[in-house]
VOGU-3710 file (C-alpha; in Angstrom, 3 decimals, decimal comma):
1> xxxxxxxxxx> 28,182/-35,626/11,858  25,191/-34,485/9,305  24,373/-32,043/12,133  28,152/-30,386/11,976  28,437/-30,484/8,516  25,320/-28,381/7,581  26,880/-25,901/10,301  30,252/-25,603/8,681  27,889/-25,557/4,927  25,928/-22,594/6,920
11> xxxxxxxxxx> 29,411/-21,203/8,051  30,712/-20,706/5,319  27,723/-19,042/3,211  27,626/-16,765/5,822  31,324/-15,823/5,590  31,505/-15,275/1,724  30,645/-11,581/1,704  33,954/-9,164/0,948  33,481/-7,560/3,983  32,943/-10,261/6,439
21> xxxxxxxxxx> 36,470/-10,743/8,434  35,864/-14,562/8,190  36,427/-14,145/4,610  39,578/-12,069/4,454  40,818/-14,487/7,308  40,732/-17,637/4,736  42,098/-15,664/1,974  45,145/-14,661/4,038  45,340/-18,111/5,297  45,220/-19,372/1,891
31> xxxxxxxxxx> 47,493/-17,016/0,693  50,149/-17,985/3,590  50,053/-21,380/2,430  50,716/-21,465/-0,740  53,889/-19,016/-0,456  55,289/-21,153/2,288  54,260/-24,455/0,249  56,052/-22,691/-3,111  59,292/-21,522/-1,711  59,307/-24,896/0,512
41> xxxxxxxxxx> 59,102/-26,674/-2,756  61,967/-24,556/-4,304  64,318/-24,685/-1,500  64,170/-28,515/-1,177  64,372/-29,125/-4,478  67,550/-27,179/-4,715  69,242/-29,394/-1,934  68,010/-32,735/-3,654  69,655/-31,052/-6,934  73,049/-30,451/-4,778
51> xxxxxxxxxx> 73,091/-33,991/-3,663  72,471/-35,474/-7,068  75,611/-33,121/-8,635  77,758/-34,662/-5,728  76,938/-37,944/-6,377  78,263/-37,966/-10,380  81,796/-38,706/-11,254  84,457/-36,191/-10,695  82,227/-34,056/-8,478  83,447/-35,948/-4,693
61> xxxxxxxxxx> 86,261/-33,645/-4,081  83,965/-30,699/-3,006  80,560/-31,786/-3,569  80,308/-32,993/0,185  80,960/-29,320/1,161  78,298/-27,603/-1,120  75,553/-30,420/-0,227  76,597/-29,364/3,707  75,906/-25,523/2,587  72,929/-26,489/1,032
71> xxxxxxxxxx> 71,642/-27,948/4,218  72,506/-24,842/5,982  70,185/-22,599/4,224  67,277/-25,293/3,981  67,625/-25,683/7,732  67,739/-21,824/8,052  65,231/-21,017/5,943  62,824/-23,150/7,762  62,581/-20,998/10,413  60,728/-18,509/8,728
81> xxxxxxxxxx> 58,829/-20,324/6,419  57,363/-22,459/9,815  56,876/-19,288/10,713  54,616/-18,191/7,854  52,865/-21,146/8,206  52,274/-21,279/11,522  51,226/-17,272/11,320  48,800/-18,808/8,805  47,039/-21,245/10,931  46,949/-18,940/13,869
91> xxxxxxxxxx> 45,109/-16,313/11,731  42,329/-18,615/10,671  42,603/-19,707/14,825  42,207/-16,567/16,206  38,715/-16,005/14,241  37,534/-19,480/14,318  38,247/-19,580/18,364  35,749/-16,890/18,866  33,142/-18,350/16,355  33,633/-21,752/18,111
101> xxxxxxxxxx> 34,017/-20,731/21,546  30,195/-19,297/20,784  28,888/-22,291/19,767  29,965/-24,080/22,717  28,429/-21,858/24,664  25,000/-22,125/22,157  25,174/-26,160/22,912  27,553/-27,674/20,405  28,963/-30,626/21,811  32,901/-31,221/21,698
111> xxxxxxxxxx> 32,557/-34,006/18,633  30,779/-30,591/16,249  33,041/-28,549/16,912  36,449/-30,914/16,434  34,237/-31,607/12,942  34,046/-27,737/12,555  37,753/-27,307/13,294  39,408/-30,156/11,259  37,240/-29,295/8,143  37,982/-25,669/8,118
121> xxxxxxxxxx> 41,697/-26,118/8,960  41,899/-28,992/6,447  40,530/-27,351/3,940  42,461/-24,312/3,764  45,974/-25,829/4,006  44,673/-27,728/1,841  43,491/-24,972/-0,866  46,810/-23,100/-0,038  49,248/-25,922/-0,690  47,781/-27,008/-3,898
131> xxxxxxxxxx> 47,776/-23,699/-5,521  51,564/-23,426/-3,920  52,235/-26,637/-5,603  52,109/-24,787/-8,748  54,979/-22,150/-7,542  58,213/-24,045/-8,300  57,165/-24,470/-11,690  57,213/-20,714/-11,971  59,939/-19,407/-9,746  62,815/-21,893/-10,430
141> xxxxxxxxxx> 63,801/-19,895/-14,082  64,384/-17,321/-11,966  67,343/-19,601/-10,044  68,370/-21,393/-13,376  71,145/-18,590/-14,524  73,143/-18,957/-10,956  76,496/-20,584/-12,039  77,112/-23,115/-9,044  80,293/-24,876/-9,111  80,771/-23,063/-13,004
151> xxxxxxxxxx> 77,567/-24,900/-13,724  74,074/-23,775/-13,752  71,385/-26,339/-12,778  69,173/-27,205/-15,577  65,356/-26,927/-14,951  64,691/-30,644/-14,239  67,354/-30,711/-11,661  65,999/-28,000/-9,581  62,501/-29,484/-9,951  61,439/-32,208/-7,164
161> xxxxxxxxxx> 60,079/-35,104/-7,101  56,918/-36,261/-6,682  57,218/-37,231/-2,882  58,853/-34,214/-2,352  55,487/-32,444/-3,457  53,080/-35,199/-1,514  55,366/-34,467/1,600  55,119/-30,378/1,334  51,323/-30,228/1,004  50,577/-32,870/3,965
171> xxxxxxxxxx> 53,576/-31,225/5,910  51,419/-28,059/5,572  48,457/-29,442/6,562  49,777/-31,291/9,495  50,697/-27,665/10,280  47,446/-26,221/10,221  45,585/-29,274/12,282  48,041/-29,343/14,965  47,639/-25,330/15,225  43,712/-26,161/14,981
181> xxxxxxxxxx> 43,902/-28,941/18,104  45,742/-26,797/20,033  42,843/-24,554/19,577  40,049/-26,747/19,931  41,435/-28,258/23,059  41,400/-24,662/24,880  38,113/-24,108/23,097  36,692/-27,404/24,489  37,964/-26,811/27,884  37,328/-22,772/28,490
191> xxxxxxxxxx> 35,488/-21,877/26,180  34,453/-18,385/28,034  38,263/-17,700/28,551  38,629/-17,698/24,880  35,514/-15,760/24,639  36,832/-13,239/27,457  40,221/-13,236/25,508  42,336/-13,686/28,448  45,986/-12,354/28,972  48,678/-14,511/28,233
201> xxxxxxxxxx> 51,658/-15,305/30,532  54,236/-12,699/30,406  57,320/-13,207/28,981  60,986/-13,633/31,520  64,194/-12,049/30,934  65,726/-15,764/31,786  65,078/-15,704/27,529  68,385/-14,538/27,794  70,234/-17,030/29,458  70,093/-19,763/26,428
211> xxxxxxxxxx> 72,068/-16,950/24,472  74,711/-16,139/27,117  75,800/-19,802/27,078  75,468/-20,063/23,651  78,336/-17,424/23,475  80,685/-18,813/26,017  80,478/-22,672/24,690  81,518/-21,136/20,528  83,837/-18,650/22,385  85,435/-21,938/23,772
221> xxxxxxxxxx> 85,745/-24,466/20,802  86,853/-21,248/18,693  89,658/-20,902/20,846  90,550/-24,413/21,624  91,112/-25,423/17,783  87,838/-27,868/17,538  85,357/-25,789/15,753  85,657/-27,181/12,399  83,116/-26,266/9,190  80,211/-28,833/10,282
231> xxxxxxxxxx> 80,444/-27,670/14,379  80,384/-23,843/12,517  77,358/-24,472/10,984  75,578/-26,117/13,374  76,593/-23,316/15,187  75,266/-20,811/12,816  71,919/-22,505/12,626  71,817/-22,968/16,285  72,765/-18,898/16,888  69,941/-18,188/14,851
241> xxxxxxxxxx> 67,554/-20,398/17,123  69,201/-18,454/20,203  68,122/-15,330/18,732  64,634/-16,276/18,190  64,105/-17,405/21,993  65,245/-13,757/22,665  63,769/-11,898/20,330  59,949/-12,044/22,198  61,962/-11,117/25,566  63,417/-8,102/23,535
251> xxxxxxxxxx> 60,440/-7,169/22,311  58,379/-6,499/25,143  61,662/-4,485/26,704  61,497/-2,346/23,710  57,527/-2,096/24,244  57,913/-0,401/27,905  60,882/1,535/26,229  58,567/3,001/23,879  55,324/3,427/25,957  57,275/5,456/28,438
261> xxxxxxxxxx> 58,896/8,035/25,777  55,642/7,919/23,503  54,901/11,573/22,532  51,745/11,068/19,846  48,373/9,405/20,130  50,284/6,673/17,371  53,696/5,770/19,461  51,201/4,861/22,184  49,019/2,408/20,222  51,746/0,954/18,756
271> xxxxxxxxxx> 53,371/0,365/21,806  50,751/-0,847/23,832  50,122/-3,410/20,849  53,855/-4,897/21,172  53,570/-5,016/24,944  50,345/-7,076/24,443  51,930/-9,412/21,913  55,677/-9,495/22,000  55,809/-13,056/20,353  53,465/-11,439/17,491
281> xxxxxxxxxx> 55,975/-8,278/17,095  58,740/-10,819/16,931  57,307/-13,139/13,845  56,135/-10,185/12,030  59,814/-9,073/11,804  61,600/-12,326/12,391  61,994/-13,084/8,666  64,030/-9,823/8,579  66,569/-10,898/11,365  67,255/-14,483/9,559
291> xxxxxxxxxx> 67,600/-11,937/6,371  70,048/-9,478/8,402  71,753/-12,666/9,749  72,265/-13,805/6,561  73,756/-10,572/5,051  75,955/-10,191/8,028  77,865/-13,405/7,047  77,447/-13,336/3,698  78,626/-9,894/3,665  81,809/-11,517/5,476
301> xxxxxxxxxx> 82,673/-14,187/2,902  81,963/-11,796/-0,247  85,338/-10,368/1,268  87,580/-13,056/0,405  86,454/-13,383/-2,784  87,978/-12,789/-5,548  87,940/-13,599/-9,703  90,248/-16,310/-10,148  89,369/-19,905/-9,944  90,990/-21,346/-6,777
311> xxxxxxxxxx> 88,560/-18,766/-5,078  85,311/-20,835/-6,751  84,278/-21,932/-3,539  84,213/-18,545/-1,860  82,375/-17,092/-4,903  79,684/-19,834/-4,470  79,214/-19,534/-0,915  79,093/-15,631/-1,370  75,991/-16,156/-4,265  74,333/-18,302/-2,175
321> xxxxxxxxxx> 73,956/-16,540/0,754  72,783/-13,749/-1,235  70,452/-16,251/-2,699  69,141/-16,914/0,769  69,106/-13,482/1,695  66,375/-12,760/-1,061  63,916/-16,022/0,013  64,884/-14,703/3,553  63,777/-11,082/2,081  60,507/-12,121/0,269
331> xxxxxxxxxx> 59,178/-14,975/3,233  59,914/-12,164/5,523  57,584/-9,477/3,758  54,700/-12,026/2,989  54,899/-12,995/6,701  54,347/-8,944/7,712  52,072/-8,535/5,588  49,803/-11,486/6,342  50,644/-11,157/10,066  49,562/-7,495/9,746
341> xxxxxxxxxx> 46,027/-7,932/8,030  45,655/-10,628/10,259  45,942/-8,658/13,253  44,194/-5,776/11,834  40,995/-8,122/11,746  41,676/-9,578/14,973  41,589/-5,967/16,343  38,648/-4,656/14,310  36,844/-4,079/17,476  39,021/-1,950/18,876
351> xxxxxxxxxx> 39,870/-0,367/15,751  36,013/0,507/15,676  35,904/1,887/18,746  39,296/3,971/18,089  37,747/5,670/15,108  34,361/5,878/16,421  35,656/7,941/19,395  37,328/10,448/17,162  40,427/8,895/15,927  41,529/9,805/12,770
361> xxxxxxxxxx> 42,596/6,860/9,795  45,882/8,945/9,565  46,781/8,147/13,415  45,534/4,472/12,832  47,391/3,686/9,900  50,718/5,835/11,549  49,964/3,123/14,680  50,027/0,522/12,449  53,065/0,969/10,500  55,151/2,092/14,222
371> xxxxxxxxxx> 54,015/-1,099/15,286  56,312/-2,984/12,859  59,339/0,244/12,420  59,610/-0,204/15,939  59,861/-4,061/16,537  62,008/-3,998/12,768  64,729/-1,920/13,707  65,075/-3,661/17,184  65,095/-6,818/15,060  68,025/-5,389/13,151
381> xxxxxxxxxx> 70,026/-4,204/15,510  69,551/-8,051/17,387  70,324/-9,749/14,354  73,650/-7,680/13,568  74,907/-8,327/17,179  74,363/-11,916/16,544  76,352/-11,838/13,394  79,422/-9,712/15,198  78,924/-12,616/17,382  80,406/-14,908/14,971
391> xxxxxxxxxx> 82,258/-12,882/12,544  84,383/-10,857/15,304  85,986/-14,206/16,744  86,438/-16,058/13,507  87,853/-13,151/11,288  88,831/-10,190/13,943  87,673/-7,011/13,433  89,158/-6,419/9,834  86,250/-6,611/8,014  84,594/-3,213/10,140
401> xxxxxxxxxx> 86,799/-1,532/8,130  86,005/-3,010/4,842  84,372/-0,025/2,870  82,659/-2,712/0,626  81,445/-5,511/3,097  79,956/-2,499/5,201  78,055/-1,322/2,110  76,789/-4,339/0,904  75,924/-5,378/4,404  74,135/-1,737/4,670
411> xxxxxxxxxx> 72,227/-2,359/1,246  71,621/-6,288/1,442  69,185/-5,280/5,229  67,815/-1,972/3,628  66,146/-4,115/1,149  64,728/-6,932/3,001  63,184/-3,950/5,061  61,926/-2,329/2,237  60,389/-5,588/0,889  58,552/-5,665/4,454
421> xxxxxxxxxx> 57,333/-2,351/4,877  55,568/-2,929/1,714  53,566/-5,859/3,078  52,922/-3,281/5,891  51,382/-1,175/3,689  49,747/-3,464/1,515  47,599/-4,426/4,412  46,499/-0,875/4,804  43,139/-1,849/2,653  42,149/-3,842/5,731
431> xxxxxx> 41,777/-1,115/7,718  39,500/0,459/5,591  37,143/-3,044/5,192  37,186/-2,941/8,738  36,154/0,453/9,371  33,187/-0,091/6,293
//
C-alpha cells in the first residue's frame, strides 16, 4: 500500500504543470462535479420545499398536484445532470486508463493500481462536491422571487437539509468509483486493449424499436380514456428516456450522412469524430434535447394561460417549466463544454499530428465546433418530434398555429443552444495547450 501511495504522491507532482493534460483532466473533472453537485442540491431542495408547503393547513386541495410536478422535473432533470457527472468521471477515465494500463504493463500488480484508481477517483468527486456544496447557498436568491402558488419560497425553505447535502456529495462519489471500477476492471484484464484503444461495438438501428412501442402503448391509453395526470407524466419522463436510447443510433446515421456530403477538410473531421463516438455526440448535446423537450411542452401549457386566478395552476406549471428549461439550458452547456475539452485532450495526439502535417488552427477549431452544430441540430429536430409526439394527441394540432407558443418555443431552444455553443467555444483554449 506504501508502495502505491508514493506512486499516486509521484503522480500527481508530475501532473501539476498547466500544460500537462493530466492536469486540465482533474480540473474539468472537478469542475463537473461541483456544477452537477450545486444544481443537484438546488433541485432537491426545491421538491423537499414543495412537499413541506403541501403538508401545512389549507394547502391539500392542490398541493398533491404541485409536489407530483415537482417530481417531474427532479426526475427529468436527472438525466442530464447523471450525465454531467458521469461525463466527469469518464474524462478523468479516459486519461487515467492509459496512465494505468502502462503501469500494468511496467509490473504494477492489480491491488496498486485499484489503490491508484480509488484514490484519484475519490479524491476528485470528492474536491468537486465539496466546493458544489457551497452552490445552493449562492444560486437559490436567484429562485426566491418565483411566485409559486401566489407565494414565493423563503430562503430557508428552498435550502436542504443536512442529509440532503451528505447524500449529494457521496451520491457523487459513488458516481465517480463505479465509473473508476468499470475502468480498472478492463484495465486489469486487457490492459494492451486499452493501451491499443480498441473500437467499440457499433451501435443497431433496433435503438429504435423501444420508441416505436413507446408510441403505440400512449397512442392507446390516450384514446381509451385511462391516461390520467400521473400515467402522463410517467409518460413524459419515460418519452424522454426513449429518446435518449435513440439518440446514439441517430447519431451515427447523421455521421455517415455527413461524411458522405462533406465538402471541406472540417465537415470531414467532424464527421469522422461522431461516427467514432456516437454515444459521446449524443451527451454533449443531450442536455439540449431535455431543454427542447421541455420548451416544447412548456411552450404548450403557456397557451392556456391566462391572468385571472382560476388559471393559477396553469400559470405555475407554465413558470416552472421555464424554470426547468434554464437548469436544462445551463447543465446542458457545462456538459459541452466539459465534454468538449475533455475530448480535445483525449485527442491531443491526433490533434498533433493534424497540425503538424499542415493543418491549420482555423480548420481545427471549424472541426471542432461542426462536431457539436451537427449532432445539436439533429438533437433538436429529435427532441421536437418527441414533443409533437405528445402534444399533437393530447391538444390536436391547434397550437401549430399559435403565433405565440411557436415563438416562444422558437426562442426558449435558440437559447439553450446559444448557452452551449458557448461552452464549445470556451474550450477552444484547449486546443491551443494542446498544440503548446
Amino acid at each position: 500500500m506504501r508502495a502505491a501511495l508514493d506512486m499516486w504522491l509521484l503522480l500527481r507532482r508530475r501532473s501539476a504543470g498547466s500544460t500537462d493534460p493530466q492536469r486540465l483532466t482533474s480540473v474539468l473533472a472537478v469542475t463537473a462535479f461541483a456544477v452537477t453537485t450545486a444544481v443537484v442540491l438546488v433541485v432537491i431542495g426545491g421538491l423537499l420545499a414543495f412537499i413541506e408547503r403541501a403538508e401545512q393547513p389549507g394547502m391539500e386541495s392542490d398541493g398533491g398536484f404541485y409536489v407530483m410536478l415537482a417530481g417531474t422535473a427532479t426526475v427529468l432533470l436527472m438525466v442530464p445532470l447523471v450525465t454531467l457527472g458521469g461525463a466527469a468521471a469518464r474524462l478523468a477515465v479516459a486519461r487515467r486508463d492509459e496512465r494505468l494500463a502502462a503501469l500494468r504493463l511496467a509490473g504494477a500488480t492489480t491491488g496498486q493500481v485499484s489503490l491508484l484508481t480509488v484514490l484519484d477517483a475519490s479524491v476528485q468527486a470528492l474536491v468537486g462536491a465539496a466546493l458544489g456544496a457551497a452552490g445552493p447557498f449562492v444560486l437559490i436568491p436567484l429562485v426566491m422571487p418565483l411566485p409559486f402558488q401566489d407565494n414565493p419560497f423563503g430562503y430557508a425553505e428552498l435550502v436542504p437539509p443536512w442529509w440532503v447535502f451528505v447524500a449529494a456529495i457521496g451520491g457523487v462519489t459513488i458516481v465517480a468509483l463505479v465509473s473508476a471500477g468499470a475502468s480498472l476492471r478492463k484495465v486489469a484484464i486487457t490492459p494492451l486493449g486499452v493501451a491499443a484503444r480498441t473500437k467499440p461495438k457499433a451501435l443497431h438501428w433496433s435503438r429504435v424499436l423501444p420508441v416505436v412501442g413507446f408510441a403505440v402503448v400512449f397512442a392507446v391509453l390516450l384514446q381509451t380514456g385511462q391516461a390520467g395526470i400521473m400515467v402522463l407524466v410517467l409518460f413524459v419522463a419515460a418519452g424522454f428516456a426513449m429518446m435518449n436510447a435513440l439518440g446514439p443510433w441517430v447519431m451515427g446515421v447523421i455521421g455517415r450522412v455527413a461524411v458522405k456530403r462533406s465538402k471541406d477538410a472540417a465537415s470531414l473531421i467532424a464527421a469522422r469524430r461522431i461516427i467514432d463516438s456516437p454515444r459521446t455526440a449524443w451527451r454533449s448535446v443531450g442536455g439540449v434535447a431535455l431543454a427542447t423537450f421541455i420548451a416544447g411542452l412548456t411552450a404548450a401549457i403557456a397557451m392556456y394561460g391566462s391572468a385571472d386566478d382560476a388559471d393559477r395552476m396553469i400559470a405555475d406549471m407554465a413558470m416552472g417549466g421555464f424554470l426547468t428549461l434554464a437548469i436544462a439550458g445551463v447543465v446542458a452547456a457545462v456538459s459541452t463544454g466539459v465534454m468538449q475539452a475533455g475530448r480535445v485532450i483525449d485527442q491531443g495526439a491526433e490533434y498533433r499530428a493534424l497540425h503538424l502535417a499542415g493543418t491549420d488552427l482555423r480548420v481545427l477549431n471549424a472541426a471542432r465546433v461542426r462536431e457539436t452544430l451537427v449532432p445539436l441540430a439533429a438533437a433538436v429536430g429529435l427532441a421536437t418530434a418527441c414533443a409533437l409526439l405528445f402534444m399533437v394527441p393530447a391538444l390536436g394540432f391547434a397550437f401549430l398555429s399559435a403565433g405565440p407558443v411557436l415563438i416562444q418555443f422558437a426562442l426558449s431552444v435558440a437559447g439553450a443552444c446559444a448557452l452551449v455553443l458557448l461552452g464549445v467555444l470556451a474550450s477552444g483554449r484547449v486546443v491551443r495547450t494542446v498544440l503548446a
